[in-house]
PDB file of the backbone (N, CA, C, O) and the ligand in Angstrom, with CONECT records:
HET     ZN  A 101       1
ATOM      1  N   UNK A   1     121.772 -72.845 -38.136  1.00  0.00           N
ATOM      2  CA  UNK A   1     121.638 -71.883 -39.243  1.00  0.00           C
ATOM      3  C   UNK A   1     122.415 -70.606 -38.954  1.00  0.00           C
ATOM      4  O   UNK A   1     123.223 -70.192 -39.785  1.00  0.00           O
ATOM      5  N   UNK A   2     122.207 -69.983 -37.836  1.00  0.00           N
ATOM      6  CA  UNK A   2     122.986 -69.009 -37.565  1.00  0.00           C
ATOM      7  C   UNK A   2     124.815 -69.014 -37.372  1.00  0.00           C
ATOM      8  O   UNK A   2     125.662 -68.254 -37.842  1.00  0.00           O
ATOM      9  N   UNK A   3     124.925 -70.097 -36.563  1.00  0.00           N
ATOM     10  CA  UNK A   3     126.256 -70.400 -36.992  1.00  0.00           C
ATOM     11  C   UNK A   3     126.908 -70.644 -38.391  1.00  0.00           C
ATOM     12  O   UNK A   3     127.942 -70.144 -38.835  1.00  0.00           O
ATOM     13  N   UNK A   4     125.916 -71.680 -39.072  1.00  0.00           N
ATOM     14  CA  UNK A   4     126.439 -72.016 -40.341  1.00  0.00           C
ATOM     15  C   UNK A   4     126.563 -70.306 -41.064  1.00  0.00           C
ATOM     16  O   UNK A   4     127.510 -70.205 -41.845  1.00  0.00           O
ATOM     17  N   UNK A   5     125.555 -68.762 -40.837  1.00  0.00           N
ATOM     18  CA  UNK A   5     126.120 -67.587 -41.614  1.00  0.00           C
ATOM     19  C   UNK A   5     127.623 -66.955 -41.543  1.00  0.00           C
ATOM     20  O   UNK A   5     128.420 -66.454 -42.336  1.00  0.00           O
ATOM     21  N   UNK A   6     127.555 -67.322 -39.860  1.00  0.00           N
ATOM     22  CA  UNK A   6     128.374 -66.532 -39.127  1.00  0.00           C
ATOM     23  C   UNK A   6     130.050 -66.743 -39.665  1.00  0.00           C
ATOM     24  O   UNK A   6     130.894 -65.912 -40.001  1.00  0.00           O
ATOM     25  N   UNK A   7     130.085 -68.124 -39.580  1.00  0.00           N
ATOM     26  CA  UNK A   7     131.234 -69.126 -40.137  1.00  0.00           C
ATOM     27  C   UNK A   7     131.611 -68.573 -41.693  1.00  0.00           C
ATOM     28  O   UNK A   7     132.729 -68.497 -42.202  1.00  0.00           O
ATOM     29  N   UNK A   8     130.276 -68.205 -42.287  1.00  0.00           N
ATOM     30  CA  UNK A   8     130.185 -67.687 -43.910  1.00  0.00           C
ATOM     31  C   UNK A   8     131.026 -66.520 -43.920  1.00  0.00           C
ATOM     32  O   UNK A   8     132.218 -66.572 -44.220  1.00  0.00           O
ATOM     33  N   UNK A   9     130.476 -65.567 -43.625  1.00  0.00           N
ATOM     34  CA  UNK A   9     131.162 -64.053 -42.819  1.00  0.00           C
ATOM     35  C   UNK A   9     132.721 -63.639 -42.641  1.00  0.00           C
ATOM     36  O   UNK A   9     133.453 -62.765 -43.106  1.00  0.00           O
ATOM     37  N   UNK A  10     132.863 -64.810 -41.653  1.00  0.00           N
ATOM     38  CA  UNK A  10     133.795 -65.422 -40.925  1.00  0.00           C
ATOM     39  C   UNK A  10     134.916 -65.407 -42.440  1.00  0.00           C
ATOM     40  O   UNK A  10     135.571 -64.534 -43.009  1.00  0.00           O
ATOM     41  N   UNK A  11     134.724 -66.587 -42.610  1.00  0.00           N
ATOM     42  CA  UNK A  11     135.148 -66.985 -44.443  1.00  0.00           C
ATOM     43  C   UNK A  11     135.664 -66.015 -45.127  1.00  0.00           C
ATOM     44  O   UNK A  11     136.836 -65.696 -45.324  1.00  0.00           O
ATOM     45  N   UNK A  12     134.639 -65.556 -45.483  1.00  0.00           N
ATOM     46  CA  UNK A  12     134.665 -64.062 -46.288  1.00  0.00           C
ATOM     47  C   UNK A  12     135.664 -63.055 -46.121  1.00  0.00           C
ATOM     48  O   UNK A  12     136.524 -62.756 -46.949  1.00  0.00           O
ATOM     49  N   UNK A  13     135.497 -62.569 -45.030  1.00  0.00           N
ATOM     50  CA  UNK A  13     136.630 -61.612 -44.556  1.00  0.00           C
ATOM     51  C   UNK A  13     137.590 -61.793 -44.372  1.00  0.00           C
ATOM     52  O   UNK A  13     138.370 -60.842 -44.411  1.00  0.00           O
ATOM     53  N   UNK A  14     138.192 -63.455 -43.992  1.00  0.00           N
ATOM     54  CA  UNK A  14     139.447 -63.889 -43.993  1.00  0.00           C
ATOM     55  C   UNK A  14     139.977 -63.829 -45.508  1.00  0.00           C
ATOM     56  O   UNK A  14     141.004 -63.257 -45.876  1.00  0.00           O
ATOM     57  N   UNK A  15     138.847 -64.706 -46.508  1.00  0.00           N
ATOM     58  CA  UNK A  15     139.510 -64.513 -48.113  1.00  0.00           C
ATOM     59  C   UNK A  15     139.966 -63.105 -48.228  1.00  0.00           C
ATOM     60  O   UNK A  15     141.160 -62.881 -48.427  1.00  0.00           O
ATOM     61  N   UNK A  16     138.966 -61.981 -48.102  1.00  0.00           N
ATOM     62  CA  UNK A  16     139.296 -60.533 -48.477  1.00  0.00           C
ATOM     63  C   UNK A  16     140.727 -60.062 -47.834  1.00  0.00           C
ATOM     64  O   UNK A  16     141.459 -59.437 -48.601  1.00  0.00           O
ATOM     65  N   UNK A  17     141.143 -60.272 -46.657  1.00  0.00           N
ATOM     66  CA  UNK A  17     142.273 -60.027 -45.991  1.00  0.00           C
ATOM     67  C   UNK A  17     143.515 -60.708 -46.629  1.00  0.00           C
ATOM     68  O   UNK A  17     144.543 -60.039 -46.733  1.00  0.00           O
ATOM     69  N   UNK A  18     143.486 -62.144 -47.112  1.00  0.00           N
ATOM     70  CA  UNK A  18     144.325 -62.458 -47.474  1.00  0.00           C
ATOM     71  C   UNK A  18     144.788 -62.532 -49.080  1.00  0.00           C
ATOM     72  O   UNK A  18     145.930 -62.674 -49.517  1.00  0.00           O
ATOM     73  N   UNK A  19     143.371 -62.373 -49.912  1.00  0.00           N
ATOM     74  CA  UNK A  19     143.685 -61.623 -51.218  1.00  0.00           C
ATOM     75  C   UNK A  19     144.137 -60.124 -51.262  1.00  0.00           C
ATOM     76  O   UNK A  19     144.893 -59.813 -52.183  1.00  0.00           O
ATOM     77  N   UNK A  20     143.767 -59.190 -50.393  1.00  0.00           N
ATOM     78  CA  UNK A  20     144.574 -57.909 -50.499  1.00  0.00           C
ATOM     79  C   UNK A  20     146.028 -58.200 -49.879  1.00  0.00           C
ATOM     80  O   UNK A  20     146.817 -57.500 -50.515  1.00  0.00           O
ATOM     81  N   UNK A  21     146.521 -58.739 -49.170  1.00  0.00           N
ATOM     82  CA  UNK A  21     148.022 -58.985 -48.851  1.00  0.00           C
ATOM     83  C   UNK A  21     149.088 -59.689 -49.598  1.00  0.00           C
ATOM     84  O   UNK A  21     150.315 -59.730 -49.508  1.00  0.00           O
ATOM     85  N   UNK A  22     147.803 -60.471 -50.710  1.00  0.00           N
ATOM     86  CA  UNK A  22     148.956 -60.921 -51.792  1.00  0.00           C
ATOM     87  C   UNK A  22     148.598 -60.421 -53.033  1.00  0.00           C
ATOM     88  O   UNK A  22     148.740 -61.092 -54.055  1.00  0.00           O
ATOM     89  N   UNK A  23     148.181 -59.383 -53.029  1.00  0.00           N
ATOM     90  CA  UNK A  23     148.036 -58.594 -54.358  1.00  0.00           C
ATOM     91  C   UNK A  23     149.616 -58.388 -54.980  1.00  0.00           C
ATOM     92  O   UNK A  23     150.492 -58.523 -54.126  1.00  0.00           O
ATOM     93  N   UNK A  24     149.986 -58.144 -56.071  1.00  0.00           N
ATOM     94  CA  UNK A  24     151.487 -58.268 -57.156  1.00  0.00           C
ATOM     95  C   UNK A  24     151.382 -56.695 -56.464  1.00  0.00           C
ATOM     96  O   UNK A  24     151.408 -56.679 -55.233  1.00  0.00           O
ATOM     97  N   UNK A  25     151.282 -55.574 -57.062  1.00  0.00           N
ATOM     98  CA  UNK A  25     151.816 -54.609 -56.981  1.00  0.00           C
ATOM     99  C   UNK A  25     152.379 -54.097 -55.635  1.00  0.00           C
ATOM    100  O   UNK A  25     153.286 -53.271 -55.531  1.00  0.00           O
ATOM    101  N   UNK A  26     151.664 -54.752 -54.525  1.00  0.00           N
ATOM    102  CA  UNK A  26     152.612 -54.389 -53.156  1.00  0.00           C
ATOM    103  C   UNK A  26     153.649 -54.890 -53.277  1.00  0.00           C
ATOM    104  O   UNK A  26     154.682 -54.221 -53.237  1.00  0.00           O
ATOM    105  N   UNK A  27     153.638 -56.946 -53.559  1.00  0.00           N
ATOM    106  CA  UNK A  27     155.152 -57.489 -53.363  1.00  0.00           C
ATOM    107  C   UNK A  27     156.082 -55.733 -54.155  1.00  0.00           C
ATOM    108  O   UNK A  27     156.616 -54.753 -53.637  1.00  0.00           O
ATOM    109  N   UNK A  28     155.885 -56.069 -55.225  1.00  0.00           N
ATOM    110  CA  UNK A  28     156.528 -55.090 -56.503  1.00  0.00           C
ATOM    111  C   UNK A  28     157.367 -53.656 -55.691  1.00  0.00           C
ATOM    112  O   UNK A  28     158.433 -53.040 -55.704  1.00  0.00           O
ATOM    113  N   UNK A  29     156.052 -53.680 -55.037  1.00  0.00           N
ATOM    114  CA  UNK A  29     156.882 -51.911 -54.335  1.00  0.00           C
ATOM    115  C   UNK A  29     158.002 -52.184 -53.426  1.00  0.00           C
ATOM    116  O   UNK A  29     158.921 -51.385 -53.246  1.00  0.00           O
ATOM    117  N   UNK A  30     157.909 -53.304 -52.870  1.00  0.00           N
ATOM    118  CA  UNK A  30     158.859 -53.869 -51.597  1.00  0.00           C
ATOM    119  C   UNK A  30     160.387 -54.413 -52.280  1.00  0.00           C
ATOM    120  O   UNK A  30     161.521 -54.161 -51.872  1.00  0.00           O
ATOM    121  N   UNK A  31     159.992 -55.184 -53.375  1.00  0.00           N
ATOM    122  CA  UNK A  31     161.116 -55.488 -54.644  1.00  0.00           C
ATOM    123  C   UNK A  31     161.877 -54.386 -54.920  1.00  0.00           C
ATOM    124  O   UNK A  31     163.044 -54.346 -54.529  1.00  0.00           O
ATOM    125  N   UNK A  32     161.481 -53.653 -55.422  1.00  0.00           N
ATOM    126  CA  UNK A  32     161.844 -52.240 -55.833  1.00  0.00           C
ATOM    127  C   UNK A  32     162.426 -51.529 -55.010  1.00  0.00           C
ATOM    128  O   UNK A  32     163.269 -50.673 -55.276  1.00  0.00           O
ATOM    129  N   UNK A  33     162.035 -51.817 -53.982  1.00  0.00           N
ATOM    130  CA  UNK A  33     162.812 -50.759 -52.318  1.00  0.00           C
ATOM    131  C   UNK A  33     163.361 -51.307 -52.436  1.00  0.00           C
ATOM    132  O   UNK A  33     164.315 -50.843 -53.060  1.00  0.00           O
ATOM    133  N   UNK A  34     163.511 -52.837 -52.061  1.00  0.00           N
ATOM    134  CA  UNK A  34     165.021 -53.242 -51.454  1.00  0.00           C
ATOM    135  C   UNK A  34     165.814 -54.009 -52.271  1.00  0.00           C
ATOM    136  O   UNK A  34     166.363 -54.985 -51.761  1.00  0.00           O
ATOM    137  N   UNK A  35     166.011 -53.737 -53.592  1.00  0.00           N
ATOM    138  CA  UNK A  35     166.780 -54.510 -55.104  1.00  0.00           C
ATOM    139  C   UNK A  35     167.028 -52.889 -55.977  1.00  0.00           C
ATOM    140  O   UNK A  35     166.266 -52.142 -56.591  1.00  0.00           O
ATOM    141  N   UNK A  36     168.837 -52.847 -55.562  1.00  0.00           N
ATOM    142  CA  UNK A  36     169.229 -51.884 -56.933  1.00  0.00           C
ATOM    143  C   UNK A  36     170.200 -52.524 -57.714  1.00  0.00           C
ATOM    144  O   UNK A  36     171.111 -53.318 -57.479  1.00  0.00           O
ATOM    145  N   UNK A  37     169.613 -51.781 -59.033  1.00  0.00           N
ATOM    146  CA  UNK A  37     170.917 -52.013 -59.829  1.00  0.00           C
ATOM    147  C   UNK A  37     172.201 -51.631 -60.222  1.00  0.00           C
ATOM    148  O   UNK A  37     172.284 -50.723 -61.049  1.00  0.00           O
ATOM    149  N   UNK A  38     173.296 -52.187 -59.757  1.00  0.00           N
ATOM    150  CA  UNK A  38     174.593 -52.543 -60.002  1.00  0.00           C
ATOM    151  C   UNK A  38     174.959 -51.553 -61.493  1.00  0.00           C
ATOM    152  O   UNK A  38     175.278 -52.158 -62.517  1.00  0.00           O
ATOM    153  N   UNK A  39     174.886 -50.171 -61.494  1.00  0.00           N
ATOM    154  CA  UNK A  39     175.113 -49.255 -62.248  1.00  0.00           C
ATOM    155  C   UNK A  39     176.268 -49.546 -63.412  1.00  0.00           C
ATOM    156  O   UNK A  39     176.161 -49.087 -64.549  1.00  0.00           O
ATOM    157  N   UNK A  40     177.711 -50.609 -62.850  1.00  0.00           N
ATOM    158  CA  UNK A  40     178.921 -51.218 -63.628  1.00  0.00           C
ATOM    159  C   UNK A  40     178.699 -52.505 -64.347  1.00  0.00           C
ATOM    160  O   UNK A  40     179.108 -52.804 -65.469  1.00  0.00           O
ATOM    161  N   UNK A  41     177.827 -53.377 -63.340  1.00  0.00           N
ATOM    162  CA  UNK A  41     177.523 -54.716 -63.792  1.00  0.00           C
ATOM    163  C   UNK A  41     176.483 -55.146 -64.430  1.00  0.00           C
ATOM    164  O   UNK A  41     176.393 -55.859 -65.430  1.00  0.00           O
ATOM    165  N   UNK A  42     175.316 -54.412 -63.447  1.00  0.00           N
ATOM    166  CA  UNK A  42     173.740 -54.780 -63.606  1.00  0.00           C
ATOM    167  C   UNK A  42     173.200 -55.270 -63.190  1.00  0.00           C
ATOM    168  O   UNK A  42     172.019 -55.483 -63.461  1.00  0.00           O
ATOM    169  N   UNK A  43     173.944 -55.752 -62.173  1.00  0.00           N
ATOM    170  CA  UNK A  43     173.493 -57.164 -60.433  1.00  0.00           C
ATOM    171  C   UNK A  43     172.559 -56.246 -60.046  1.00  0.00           C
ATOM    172  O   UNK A  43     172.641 -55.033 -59.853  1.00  0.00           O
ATOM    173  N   UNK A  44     171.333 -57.304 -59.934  1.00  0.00           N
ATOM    174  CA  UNK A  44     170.650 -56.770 -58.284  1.00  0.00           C
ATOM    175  C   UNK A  44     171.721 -56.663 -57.532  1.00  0.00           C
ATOM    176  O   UNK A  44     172.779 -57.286 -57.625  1.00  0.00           O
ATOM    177  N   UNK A  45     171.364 -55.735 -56.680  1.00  0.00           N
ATOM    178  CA  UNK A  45     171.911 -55.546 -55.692  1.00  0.00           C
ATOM    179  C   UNK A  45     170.854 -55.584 -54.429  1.00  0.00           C
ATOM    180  O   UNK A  45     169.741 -55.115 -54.667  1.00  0.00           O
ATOM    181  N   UNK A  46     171.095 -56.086 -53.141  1.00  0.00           N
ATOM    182  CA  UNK A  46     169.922 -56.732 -52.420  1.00  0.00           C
ATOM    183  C   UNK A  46     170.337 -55.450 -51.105  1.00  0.00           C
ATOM    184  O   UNK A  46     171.439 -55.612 -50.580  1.00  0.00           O
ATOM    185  N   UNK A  47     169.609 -54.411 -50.677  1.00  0.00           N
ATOM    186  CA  UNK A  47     170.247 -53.839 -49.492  1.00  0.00           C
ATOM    187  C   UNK A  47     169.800 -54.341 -48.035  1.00  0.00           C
ATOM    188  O   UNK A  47     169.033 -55.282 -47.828  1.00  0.00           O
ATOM    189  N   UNK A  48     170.461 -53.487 -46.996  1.00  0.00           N
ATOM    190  CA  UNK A  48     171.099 -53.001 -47.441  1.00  0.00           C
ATOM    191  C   UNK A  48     172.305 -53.514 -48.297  1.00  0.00           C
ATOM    192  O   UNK A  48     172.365 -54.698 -48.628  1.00  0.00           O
ATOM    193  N   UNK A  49     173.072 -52.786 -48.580  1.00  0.00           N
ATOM    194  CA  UNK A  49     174.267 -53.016 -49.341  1.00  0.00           C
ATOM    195  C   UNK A  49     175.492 -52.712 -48.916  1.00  0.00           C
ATOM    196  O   UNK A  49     175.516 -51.775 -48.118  1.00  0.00           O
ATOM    197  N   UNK A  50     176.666 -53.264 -49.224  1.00  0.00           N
ATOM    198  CA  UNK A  50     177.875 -52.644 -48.157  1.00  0.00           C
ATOM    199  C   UNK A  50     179.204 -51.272 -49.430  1.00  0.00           C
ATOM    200  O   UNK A  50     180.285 -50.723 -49.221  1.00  0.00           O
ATOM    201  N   UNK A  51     178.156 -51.315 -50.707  1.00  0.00           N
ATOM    202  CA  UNK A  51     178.852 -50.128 -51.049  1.00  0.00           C
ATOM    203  C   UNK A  51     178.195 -49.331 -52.259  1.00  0.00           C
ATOM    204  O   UNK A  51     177.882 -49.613 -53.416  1.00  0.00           O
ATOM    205  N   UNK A  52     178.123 -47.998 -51.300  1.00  0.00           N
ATOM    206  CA  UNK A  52     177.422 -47.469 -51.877  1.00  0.00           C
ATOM    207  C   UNK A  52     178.497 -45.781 -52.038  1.00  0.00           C
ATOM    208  O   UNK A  52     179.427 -45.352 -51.357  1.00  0.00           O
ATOM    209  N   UNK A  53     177.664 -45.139 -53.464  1.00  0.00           N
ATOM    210  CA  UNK A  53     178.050 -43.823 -53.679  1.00  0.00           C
ATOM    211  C   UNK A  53     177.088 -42.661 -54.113  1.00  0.00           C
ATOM    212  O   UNK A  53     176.119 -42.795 -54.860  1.00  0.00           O
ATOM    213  N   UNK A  54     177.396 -41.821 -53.687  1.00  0.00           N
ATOM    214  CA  UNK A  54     176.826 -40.488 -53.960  1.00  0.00           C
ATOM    215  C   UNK A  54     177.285 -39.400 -55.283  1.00  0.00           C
ATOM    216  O   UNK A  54     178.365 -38.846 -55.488  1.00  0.00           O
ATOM    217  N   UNK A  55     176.022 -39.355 -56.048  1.00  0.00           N
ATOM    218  CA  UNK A  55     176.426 -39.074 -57.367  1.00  0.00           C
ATOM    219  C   UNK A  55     175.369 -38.005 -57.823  1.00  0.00           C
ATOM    220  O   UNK A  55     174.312 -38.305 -58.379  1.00  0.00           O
ATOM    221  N   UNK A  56     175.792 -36.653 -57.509  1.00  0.00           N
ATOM    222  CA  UNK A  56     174.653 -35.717 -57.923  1.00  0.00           C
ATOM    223  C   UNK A  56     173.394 -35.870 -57.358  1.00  0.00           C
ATOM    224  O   UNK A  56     172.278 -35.635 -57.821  1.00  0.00           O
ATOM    225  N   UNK A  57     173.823 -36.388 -56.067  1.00  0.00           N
ATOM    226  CA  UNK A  57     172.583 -36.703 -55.041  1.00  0.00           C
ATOM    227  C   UNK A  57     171.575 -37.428 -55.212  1.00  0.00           C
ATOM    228  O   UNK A  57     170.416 -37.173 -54.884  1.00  0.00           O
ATOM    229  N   UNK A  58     172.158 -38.755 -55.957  1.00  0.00           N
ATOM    230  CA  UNK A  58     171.485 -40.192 -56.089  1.00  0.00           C
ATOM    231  C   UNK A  58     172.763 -40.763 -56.023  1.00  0.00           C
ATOM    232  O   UNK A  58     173.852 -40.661 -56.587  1.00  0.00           O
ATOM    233  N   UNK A  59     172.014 -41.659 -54.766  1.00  0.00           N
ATOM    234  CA  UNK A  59     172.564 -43.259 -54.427  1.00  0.00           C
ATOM    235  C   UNK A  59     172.501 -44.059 -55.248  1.00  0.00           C
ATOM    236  O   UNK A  59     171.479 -44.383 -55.854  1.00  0.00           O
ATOM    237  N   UNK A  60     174.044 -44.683 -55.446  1.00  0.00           N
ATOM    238  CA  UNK A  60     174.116 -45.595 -55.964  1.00  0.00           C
ATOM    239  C   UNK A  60     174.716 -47.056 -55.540  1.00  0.00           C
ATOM    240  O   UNK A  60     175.535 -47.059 -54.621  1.00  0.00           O
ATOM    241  N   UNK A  61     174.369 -48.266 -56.139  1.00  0.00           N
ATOM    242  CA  UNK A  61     174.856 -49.313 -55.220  1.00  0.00           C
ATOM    243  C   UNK A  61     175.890 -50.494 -55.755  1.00  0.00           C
ATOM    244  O   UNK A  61     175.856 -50.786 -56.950  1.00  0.00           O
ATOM    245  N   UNK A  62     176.558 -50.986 -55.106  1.00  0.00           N
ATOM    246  CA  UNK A  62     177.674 -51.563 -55.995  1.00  0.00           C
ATOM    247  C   UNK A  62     177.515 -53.405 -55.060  1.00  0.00           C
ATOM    248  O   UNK A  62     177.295 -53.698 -53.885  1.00  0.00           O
ATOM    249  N   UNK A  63     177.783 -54.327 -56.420  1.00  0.00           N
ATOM    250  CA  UNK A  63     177.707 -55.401 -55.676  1.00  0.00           C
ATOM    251  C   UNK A  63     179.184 -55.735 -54.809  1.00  0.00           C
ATOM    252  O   UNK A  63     179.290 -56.657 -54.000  1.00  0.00           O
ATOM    253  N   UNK A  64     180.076 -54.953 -55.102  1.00  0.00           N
ATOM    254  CA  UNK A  64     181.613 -54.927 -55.040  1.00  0.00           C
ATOM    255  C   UNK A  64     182.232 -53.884 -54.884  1.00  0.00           C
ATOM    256  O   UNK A  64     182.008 -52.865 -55.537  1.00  0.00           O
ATOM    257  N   UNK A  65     183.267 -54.013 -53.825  1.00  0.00           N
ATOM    258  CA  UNK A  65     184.087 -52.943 -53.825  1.00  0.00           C
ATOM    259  C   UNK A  65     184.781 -52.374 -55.116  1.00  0.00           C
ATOM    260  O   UNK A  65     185.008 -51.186 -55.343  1.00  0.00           O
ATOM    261  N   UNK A  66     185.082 -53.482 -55.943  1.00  0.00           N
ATOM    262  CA  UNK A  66     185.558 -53.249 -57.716  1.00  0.00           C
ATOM    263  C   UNK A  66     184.707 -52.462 -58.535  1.00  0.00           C
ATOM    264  O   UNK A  66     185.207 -51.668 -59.332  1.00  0.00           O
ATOM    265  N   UNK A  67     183.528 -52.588 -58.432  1.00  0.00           N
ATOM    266  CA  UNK A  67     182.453 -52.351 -59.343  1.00  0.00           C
ATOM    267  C   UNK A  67     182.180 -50.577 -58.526  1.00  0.00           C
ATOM    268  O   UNK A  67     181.954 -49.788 -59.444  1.00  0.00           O
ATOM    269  N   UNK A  68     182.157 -49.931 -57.288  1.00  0.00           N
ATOM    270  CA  UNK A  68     182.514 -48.799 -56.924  1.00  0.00           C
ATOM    271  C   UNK A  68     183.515 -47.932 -57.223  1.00  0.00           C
ATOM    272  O   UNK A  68     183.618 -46.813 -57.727  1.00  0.00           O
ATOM    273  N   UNK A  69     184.538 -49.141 -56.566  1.00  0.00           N
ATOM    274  CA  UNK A  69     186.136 -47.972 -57.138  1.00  0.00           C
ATOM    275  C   UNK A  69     186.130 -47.719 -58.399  1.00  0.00           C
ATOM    276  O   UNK A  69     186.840 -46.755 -58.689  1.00  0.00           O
ATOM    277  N   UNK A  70     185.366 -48.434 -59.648  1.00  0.00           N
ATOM    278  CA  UNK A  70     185.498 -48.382 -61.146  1.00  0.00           C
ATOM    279  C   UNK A  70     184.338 -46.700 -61.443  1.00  0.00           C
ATOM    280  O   UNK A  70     184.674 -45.589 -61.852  1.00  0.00           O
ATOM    281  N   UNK A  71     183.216 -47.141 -61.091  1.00  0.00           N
ATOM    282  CA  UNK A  71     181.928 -45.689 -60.723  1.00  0.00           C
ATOM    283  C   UNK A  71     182.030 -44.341 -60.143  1.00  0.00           C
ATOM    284  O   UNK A  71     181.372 -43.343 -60.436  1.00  0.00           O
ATOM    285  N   UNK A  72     183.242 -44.519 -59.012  1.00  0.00           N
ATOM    286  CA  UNK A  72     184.107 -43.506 -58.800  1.00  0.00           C
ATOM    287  C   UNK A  72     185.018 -43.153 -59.608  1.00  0.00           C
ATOM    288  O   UNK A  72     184.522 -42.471 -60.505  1.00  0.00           O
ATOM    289  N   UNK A  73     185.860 -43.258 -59.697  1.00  0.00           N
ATOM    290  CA  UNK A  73     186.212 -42.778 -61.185  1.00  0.00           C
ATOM    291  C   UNK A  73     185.853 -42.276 -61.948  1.00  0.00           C
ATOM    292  O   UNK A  73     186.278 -41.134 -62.126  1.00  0.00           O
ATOM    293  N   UNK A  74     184.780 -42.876 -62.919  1.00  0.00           N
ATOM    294  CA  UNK A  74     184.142 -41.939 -64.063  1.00  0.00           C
ATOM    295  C   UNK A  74     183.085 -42.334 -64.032  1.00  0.00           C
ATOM    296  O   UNK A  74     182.800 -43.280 -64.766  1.00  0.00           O
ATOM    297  N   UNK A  75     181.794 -41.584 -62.903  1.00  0.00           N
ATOM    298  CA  UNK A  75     181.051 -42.385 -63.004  1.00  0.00           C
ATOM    299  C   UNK A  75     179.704 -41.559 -64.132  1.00  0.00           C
ATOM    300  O   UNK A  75     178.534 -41.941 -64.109  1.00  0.00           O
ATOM    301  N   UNK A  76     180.052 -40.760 -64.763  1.00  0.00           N
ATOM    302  CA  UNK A  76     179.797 -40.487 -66.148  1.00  0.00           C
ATOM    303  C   UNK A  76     179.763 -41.393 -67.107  1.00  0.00           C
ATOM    304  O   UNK A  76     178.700 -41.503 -67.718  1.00  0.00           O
ATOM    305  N   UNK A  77     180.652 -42.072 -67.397  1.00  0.00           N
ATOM    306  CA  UNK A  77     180.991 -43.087 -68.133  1.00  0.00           C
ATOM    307  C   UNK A  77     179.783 -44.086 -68.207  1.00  0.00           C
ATOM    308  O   UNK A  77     179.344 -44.551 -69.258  1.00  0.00           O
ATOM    309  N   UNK A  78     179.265 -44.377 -66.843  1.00  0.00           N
ATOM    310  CA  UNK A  78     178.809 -45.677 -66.649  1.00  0.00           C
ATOM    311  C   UNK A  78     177.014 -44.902 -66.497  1.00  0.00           C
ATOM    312  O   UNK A  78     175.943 -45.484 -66.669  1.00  0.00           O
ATOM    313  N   UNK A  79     177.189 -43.850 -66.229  1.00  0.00           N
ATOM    314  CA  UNK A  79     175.561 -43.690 -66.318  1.00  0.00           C
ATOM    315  C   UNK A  79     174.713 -43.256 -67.424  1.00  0.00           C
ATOM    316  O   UNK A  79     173.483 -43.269 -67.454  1.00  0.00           O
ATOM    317  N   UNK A  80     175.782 -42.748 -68.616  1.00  0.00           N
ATOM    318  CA  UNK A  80     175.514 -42.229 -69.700  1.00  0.00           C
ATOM    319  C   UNK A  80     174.769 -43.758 -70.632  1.00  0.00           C
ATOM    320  O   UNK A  80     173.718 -43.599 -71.253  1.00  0.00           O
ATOM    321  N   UNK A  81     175.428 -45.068 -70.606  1.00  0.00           N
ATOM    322  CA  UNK A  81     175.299 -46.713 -70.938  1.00  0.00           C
ATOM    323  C   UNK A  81     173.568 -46.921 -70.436  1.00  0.00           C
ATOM    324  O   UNK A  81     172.752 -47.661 -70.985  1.00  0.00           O
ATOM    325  N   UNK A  82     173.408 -46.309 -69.616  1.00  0.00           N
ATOM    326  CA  UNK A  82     171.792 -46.509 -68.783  1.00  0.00           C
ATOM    327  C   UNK A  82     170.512 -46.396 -69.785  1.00  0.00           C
ATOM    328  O   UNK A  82     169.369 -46.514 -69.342  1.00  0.00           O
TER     329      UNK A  82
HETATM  330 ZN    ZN A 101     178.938 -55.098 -59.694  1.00  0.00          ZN2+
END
């Protein structure tokens, strides 16, 4: 009897541990950190990333060296579309 609670317990706290670790809104926050969007294209972009720019002191991320050199340029152009 006492074993059979203990085991219960046991149970219990493992479900609780492993329903709070797969709760949606954590994955979500972790998604969100490490997936930007491609400001020219609209790609995720998965980081890190290998090109990135500085634009009024937000980072931005490019799936391509093309899709940067284009954001540099005018990158007015492309954030105004947002
Ligand atoms: Zn791109």
């Amino acid at each position: 009897m006492k074993t059979t609670l203990i085991m219960c317990i046991f149970a219990l706290s493992f479900g609780t541990l492993y329903a709070s670790s797969a709760t949606e809104p954590i994955k979500q926050t972790i998604l969100a950190d490490s997936v930007k969007i491609d400001p020219i294209c609209k790609m995720k972009v998965k980081q890190p990333a290998n090109y990135k720019s500085t634009y009024k002191k937000q980072e931005y991320w490019f799936c391509a060296k093309g899709c940067k050199v284009k954001f540099d340029k005018n990158p007015v152009k492309y954030l105004k579309n947002n």
